[in-house]
Structure formats: C-alpha cells, structure tokens
N, C-alpha and C positions, 0 to 999 in steps of 0.2 A: 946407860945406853942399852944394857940387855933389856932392861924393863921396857923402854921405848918401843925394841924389836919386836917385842910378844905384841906388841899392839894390833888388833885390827887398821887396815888400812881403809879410808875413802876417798872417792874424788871429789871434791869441792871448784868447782867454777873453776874446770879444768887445771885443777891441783890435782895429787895423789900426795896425802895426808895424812898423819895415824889421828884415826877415829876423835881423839880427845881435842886435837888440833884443829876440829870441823867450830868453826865461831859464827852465829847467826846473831844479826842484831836484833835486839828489842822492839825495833821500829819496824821488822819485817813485819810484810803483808798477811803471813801465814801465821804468822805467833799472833798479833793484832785481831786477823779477822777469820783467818784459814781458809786466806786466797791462797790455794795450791792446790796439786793433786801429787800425787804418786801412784806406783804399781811397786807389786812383790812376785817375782816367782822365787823358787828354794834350787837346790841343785839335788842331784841322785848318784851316788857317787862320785861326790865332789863335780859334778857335771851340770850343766846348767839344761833346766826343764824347761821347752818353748821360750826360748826367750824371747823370740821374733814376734809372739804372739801377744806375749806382753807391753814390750814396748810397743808395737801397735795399738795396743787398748791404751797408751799410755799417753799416744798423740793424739788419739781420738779425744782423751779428755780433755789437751793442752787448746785442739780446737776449739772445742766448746766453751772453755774457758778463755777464750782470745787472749792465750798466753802466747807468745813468740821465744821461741829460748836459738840459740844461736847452736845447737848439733843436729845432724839431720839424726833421722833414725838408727843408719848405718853406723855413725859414730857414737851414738849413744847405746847400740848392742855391743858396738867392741869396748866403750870406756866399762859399760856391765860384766864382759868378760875378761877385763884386765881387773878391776877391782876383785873380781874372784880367785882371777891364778896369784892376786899378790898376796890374800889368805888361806891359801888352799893349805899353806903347812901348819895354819892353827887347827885344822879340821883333825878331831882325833879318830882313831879308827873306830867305821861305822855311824859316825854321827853326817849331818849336811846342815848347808847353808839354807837360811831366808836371804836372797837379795834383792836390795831395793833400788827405786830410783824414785827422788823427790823432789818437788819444782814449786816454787813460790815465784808470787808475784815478781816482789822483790822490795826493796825500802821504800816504806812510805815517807820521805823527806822531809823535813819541814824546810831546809833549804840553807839551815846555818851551820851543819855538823860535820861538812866534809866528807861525805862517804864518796870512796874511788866509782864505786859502782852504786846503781840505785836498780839494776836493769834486773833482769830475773836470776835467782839463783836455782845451781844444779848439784844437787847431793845423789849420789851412790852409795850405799851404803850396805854390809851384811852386817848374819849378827847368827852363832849358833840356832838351828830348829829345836823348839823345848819339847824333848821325845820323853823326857821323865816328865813334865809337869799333865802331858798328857795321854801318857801310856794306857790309864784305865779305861781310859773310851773305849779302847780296843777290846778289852777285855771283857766289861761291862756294857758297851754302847753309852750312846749321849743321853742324855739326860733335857727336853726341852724342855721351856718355859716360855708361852706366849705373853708377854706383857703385855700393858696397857697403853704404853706409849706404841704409836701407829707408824709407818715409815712414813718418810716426807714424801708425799706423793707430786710424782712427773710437771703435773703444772707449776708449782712451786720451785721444785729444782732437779735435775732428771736424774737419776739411782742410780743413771749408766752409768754414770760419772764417780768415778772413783777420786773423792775429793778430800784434804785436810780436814775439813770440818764433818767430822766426825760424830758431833754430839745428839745428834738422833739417836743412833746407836749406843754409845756411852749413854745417856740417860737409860736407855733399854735395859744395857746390861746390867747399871747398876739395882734396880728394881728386880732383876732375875736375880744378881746374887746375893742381896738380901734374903730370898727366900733359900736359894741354895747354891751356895757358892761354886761348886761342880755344873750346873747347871749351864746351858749355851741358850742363849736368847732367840724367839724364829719372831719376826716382827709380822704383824700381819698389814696389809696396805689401805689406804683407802676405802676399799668397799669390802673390807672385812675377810679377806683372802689369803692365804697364805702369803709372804714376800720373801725374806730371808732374814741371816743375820749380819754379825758384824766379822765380814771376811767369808760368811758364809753360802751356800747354797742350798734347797732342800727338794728331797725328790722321794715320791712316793711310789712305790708296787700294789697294782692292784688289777688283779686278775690276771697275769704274768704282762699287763702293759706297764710300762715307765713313766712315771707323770712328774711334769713338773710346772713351777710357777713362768706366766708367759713375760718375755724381755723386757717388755715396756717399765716394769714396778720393779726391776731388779738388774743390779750389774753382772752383766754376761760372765760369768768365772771361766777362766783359761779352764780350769778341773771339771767344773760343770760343761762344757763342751767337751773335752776328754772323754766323761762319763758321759753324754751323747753317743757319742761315734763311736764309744766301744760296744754301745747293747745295741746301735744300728748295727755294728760287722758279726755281733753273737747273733742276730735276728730276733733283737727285743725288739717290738713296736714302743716309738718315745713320741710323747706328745706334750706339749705347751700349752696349757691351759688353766681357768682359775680351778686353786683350790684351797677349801673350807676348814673347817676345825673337824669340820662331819667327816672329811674327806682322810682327816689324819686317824682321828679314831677307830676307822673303819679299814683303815690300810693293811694290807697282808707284810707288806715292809716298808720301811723308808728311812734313808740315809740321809744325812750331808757331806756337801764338796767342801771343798777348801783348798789354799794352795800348801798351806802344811799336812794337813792331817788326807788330803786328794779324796777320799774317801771312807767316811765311816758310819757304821751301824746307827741307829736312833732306838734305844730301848724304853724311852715311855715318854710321851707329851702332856703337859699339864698333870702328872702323875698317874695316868692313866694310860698303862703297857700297850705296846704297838708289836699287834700278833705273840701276846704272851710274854713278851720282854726277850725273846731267842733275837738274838746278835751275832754274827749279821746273817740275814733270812738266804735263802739258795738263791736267788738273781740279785741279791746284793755281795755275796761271795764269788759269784761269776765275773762279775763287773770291777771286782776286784782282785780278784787273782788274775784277771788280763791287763789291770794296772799294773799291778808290780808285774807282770812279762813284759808292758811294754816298756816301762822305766828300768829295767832291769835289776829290782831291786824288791826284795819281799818287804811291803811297807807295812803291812802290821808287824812281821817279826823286829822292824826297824825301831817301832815303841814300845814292843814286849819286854826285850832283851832288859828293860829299865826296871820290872816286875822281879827278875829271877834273882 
C-alpha cells in the first residue's frame, strides 16, 4: 500500500488513478496512427506556469483536429490543477513538474470486443523536469545540429498543431544524435529556413534586434511568447521573420525556448560557434534574468545546483 502511495497520480477519462493504473488499448487511435494531440506546461515552485494558455493552444489543436472530448476548458484547467496538488508531495525540494494533458481519438473498433467506451480518451499526466539530464546547457549552451530531415510543412499538416505523431521530429532527432548525442535538433522548413525543434523554439540577436522564425512553419510556444513580451517590455525590437543558415552563422546570439528549459543559450550550430561560443550573450541574459523574476524562480540556478 505504501508503494502504491508514492505513486504519481493521473486523471484518466475522469478517474484520478496512480500513474501505472492509466490502461490504453492497443486499438487506440493514437497508439495505431497518432490521432491525438497534447500540450505540456511545467510548474515553478510547485506552481503551475500559464496554464490557461496552454490549454488554450490545447483546444485549438482539438479544433483542428475535429476532436470533440466532453470538458470544457475550465474543467480541464482544474482537472490540470488537481492532478498537480495530488503530487505536489512527490516534488522534492527545488525540483518541478512537466504537466501534461493528452487526447486521442479514441478506439478504433472493429465492433466484436466490447469496449464500454470507444469515444475520445483524456489523460493528465506529470512526471519530474529532468534538471540533471540537462543542467550543461546552462553551463555550456546548446549544442545545434541541422539535419536533413525538413519539418513537415503547413500544406501537408499544420506545425501549429501540437500532435501525437511526432515522427518528423523523432526521425530528426534521431540523425542529430547519431552525430552527437548532446546535441538538440533545429529542423529547417520547406524553403530552407530556419523552423524549430522537437518542443523547441529558436530565436536569433542581431544587431540588438530579436529575431525569430514566422508562425505559419512553427507551433507558437507558450515560452516563445513569454520571450516576446519580455524583450518587447525591456524595449528589445522582436520581429518574425525567415531565417537562414547565413542568418545563424552570422548571429551576435541566439537561444532556444522551450517549456522546460523556457530559455537557453545556443553555443555552436552545425559546429560552428555562435559569437565565439560565449553562453548566454547580454540580451540573452536579460531576457532571462526577467524570466526567472517573472516565474519567481532562478532557472538556470534551478539546473546548475545538479553540477555542484
């Protein structure tokens, strides 16, 4: 019983369930074909980051995908922050959550197996932020790798779309970490542009303006808006727009977003240092020291502390 106790909890199709007790069948939609979507944000001292703003990007996908699930928004931000206060005493001190919410079609039936339900399923889920697996970013910056696989571009299926089927990316990745397993994959689009990665965003300084790749070839990051509106209230000029290989090269600095890592340094693209490999540049240090004041929480010291 104690063992049960320690468990992470999730909701399942309006259950609250320890984690292991979550059962998808085989004939899901999502396992089958990766009809679904989900959204992640993390919490900051055990406290949950935008989460209005997630589950927002989170319907927006359910539209696109003409998924119907049966909670409106409102009940799907509070079953998010019940799922949270019912592990909030796994969280040890100084560590925080990734929390999720995942949506599948639902069973594809063939019509003789009896399932109660066939209609969509709804997972909540957390799960520790891995602040040791990725502490040296901080320390050292990222590490990019453009591969050859291209992101799936807009006419085929739209980026904005935060979807289960993931394998665009996963092929990506896996081609980056072959060459170096530290390594973070930045996909380029269509017409050869900068796009992003998997989970990620990327944004370049040059000339003390903010640049980033424009919305259409990439999913809008909760963090990537964050880092907008923070260098619009420092009075950084930020702009949307394509950018190149020429463009990284040539960069005074450039970061990526994320909802775990929110933001960090990028110290060399295709092995070649961005502004000397110095991590993170002085408008990437600004943009990020008003992160951790507005989260209230020093978030490189939050992956450091895993170094000492």
């Amino acid at each position: 019983m104690a063992e049960r106790a320690n468990q992470r909890i999730a909701y399942h199709n309006g259950r609250y369930v320890p984690e292991m007790d979550v059962r998808v069948p085989f004939r899901d939609r999502s396992f089958l074909y990766g009809d679904g979507c989900f959204d992640m944000t993390r919490t900051f001292n055990g406290t949950l980051f935008k989460v209005k703003e997630h589950v927002d990007r989170l319907y927006r996908s359910l539209a696109y995908l003409r998924i119907d699930i049966d909670l409106t928004p409102a009940q799907m931000t509070e079953v998010t922050h019940e799922v949270t206060r019912r592990n909030s005493h796994l969280l040890r001190p100084g560590d925080d959550f990734w929390v999720g919410q995942r949506i599948s079609r639902g069973v594809s039936a063939v019509g003789d197996e009896g399932w109660e339900d066939t209609g969509p399923a709804v997972i909540v889920e957390c799960r520790p932020l891995p602040f040791k697996e990725r502490a040296k970013h901080y320390r050292d910056g990222i590490k990019v790798i453009v591969p050859s696989a291209r992101r799936t571009p807009p006419y085929a299926l739209s980026p904005r779309t935060k979807t289960h089927n993931y394998l665009n990316m996963v092929m990506a990745n896996l081609e980056v970490h072959a060459q170096d397993p530290e390594a973070w994959a930045v996909l380029l689009d269509e017409n050869g542009n900068l796009c992003e990665g998997m989970g990620s965003n990327v944004f370049i300084v040059k000339d003390g303006r903010l640049l980033t790749p424009r919305e259409r070839y990439v999913l809008a990051g909760v963090s990537r808006q964050t880092a907008m509106d923070l260098a619009s209230k420092l009075g950084i000029p930020v702009e949307e727009r394509d950018l190149d290989l020429y463009d990284a090269a040539t960069a005074d600095e450039m970061f990526l977003t994320s909802t775990s890592l929110c933001l960090c340094g990028v110290a060399s693209v295709n092995g070649g240092k961005v502004a000397g490999g110095q991590v993170p540049g002085p408008i990437t240090k600004r943009l990020l020291d008003a992160y951790s004041e507005l989260v209230g929480c020093d978030i490189p010291g939050q992956y450091l502390r895993y170094l000492e």
